[in-house]
Short mmCIF file of the C-alpha atoms (twelve columns), coordinates in Angstrom:
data_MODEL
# 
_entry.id   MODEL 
# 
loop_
_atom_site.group_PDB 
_atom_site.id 
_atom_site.type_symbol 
_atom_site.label_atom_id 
_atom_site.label_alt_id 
_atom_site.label_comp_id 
_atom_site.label_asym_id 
_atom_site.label_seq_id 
_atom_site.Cartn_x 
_atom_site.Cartn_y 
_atom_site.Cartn_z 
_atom_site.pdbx_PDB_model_num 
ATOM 1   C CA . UNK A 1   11.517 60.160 29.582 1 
ATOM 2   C CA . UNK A 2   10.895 63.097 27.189 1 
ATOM 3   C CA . UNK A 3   8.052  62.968 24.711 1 
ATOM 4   C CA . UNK A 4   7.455  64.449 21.549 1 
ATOM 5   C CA . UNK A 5   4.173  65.095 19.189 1 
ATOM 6   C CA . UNK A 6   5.139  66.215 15.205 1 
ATOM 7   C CA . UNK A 7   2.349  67.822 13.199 1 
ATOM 8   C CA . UNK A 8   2.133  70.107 10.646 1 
ATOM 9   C CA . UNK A 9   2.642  67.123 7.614  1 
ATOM 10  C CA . UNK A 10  0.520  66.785 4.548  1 
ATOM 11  C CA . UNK A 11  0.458  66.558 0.583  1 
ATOM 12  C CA . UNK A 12  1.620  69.114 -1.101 1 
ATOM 13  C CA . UNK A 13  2.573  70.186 -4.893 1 
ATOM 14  C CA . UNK A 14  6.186  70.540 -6.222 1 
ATOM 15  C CA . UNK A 15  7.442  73.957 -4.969 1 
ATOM 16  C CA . UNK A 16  4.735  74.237 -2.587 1 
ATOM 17  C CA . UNK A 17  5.432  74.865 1.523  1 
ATOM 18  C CA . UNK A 18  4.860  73.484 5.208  1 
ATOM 19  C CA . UNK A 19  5.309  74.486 8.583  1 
ATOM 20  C CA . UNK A 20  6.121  71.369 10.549 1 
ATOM 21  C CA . UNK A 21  5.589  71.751 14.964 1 
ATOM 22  C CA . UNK A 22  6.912  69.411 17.468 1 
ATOM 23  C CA . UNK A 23  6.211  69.887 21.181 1 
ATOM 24  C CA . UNK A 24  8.222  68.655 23.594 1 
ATOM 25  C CA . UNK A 25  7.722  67.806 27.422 1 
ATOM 26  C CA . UNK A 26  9.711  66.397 30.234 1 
ATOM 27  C CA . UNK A 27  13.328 67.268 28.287 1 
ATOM 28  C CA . UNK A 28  14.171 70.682 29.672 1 
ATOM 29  C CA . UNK A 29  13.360 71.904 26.103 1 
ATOM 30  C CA . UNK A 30  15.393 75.887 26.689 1 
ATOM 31  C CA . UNK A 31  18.387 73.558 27.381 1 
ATOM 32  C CA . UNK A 32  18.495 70.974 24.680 1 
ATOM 33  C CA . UNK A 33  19.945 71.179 21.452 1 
ATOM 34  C CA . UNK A 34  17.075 70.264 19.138 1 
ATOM 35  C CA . UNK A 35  17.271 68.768 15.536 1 
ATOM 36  C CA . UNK A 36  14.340 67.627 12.427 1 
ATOM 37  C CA . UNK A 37  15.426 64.213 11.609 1 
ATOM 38  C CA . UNK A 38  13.423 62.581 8.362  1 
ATOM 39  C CA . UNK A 39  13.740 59.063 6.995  1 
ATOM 40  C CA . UNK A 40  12.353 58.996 3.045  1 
ATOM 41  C CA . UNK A 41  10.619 56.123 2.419  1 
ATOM 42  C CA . UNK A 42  12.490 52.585 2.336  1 
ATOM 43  C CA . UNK A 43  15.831 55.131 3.633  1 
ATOM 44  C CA . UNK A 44  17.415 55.630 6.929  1 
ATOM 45  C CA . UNK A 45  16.259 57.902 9.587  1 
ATOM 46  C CA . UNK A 46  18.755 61.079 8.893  1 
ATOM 47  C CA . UNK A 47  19.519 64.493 10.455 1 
ATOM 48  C CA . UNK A 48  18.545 67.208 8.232  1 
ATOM 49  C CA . UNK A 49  18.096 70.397 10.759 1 
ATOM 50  C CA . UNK A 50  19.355 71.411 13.833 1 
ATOM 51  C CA . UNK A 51  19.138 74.559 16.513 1 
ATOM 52  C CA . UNK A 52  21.598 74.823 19.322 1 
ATOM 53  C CA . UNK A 53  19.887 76.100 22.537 1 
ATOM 54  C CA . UNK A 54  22.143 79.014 21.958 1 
ATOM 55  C CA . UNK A 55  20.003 79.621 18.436 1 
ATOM 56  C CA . UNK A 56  22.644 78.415 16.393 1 
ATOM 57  C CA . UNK A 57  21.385 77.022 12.903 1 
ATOM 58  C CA . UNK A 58  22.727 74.376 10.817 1 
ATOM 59  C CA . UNK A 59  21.419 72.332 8.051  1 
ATOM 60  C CA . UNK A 60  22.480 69.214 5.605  1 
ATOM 61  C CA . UNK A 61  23.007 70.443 1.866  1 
ATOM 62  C CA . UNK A 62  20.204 69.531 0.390  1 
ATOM 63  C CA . UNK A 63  17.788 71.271 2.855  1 
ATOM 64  C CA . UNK A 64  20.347 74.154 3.132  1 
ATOM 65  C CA . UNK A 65  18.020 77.978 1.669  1 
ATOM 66  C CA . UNK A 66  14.638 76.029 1.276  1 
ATOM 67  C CA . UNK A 67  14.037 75.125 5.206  1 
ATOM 68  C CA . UNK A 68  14.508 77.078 8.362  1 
ATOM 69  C CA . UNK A 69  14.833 75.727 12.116 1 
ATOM 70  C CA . UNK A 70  13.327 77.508 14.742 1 
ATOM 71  C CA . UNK A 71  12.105 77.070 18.313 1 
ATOM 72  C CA . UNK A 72  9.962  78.801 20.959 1 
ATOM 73  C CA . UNK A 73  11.934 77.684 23.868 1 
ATOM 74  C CA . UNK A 74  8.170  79.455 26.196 1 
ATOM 75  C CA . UNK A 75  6.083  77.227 24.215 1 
ATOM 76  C CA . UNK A 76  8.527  73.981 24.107 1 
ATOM 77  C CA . UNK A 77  7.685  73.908 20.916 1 
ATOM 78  C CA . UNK A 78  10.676 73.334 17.820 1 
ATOM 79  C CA . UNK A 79  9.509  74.391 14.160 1 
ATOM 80  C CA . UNK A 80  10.428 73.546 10.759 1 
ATOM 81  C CA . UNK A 81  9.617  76.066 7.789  1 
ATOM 82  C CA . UNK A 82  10.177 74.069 4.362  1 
ATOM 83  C CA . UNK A 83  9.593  76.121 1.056  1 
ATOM 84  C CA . UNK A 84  10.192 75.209 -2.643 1 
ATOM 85  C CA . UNK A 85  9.426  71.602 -1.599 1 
ATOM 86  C CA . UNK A 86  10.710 68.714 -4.080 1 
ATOM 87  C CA . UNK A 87  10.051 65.179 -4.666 1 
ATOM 88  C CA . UNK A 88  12.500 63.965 -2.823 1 
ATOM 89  C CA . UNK A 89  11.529 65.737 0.420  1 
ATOM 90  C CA . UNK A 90  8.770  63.074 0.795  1 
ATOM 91  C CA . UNK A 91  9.355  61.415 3.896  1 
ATOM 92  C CA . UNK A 92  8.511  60.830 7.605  1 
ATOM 93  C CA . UNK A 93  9.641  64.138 9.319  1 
ATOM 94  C CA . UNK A 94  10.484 63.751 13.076 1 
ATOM 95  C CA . UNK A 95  12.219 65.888 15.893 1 
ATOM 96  C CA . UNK A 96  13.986 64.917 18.663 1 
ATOM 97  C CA . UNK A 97  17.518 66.351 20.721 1 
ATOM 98  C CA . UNK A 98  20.466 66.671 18.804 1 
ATOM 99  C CA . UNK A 99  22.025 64.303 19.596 1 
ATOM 100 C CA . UNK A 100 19.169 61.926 19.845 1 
ATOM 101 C CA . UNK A 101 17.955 60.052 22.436 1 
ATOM 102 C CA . UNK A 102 16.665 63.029 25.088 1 
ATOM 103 C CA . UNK A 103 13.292 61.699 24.323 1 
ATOM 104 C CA . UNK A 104 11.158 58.701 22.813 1 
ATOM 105 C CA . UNK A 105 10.442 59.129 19.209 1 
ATOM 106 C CA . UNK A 106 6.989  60.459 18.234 1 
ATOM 107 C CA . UNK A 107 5.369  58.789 15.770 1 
ATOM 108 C CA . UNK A 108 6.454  61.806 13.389 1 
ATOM 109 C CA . UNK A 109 4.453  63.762 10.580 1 
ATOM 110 C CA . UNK A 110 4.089  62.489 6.703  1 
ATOM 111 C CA . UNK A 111 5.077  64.916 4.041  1 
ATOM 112 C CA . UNK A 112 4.220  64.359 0.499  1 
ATOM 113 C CA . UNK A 113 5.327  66.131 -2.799 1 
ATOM 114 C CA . UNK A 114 3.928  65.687 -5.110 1 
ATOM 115 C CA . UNK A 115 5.149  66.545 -8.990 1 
# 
């Protein structure tokens, strides 16, 4: 069964930025579609970013021109850039395949904005 380790999480003002890292192993990473899932506190565990193994982008509206997906297929490693961070990005940030289930969920990274 794939794994997967977030980091990259922390406090962080109102317009402020992170660069979130998950590793994978035991998935085939370079062949995997690969996707940032977040659940906000007291919410539901949502999609919010996702890279095709072809590179392909896509992102839910609200994410859409602040974050960017990327991965490092050598490294098995996916990325999340988030800029001009708001309120209501606070939440439990996790990655796993697109569609889910490819691996067990990690125990994800905490961001915090702050206002």
């Amino acid at each position: 069964q794939g794994q997967f380790v977030e980091s990259g999480g922390g406090l962080v003002q109102l317009g402020g930025s992170l660069r979130l890292s998950c590793i994978g192993s035991r998935i085939y990473f370079e062949t995997r579609d690969m996707a940032w899932y977040r659940q906000a506190p007291g919410g539901q565990l949502r999609l919010i970013a996702s890279i095709r193994y072809t590179m392909e982008e896509s992102y839910v509206r609200s994410v859409r021109g602040r974050f960017t997906i990327s991965r490092n297929n050598a490294e098995e490693t996916l990325y999340l850039q988030m800029n001009d961070l708001k309120p209501e990005d606070t939440a439990v940030y996790f990655c796993n395949t697109n569609p889910s289930g490819g691996g067990e969920w990690g125990q994800g990274t905490r961001v915090t904005v702050s206002s």
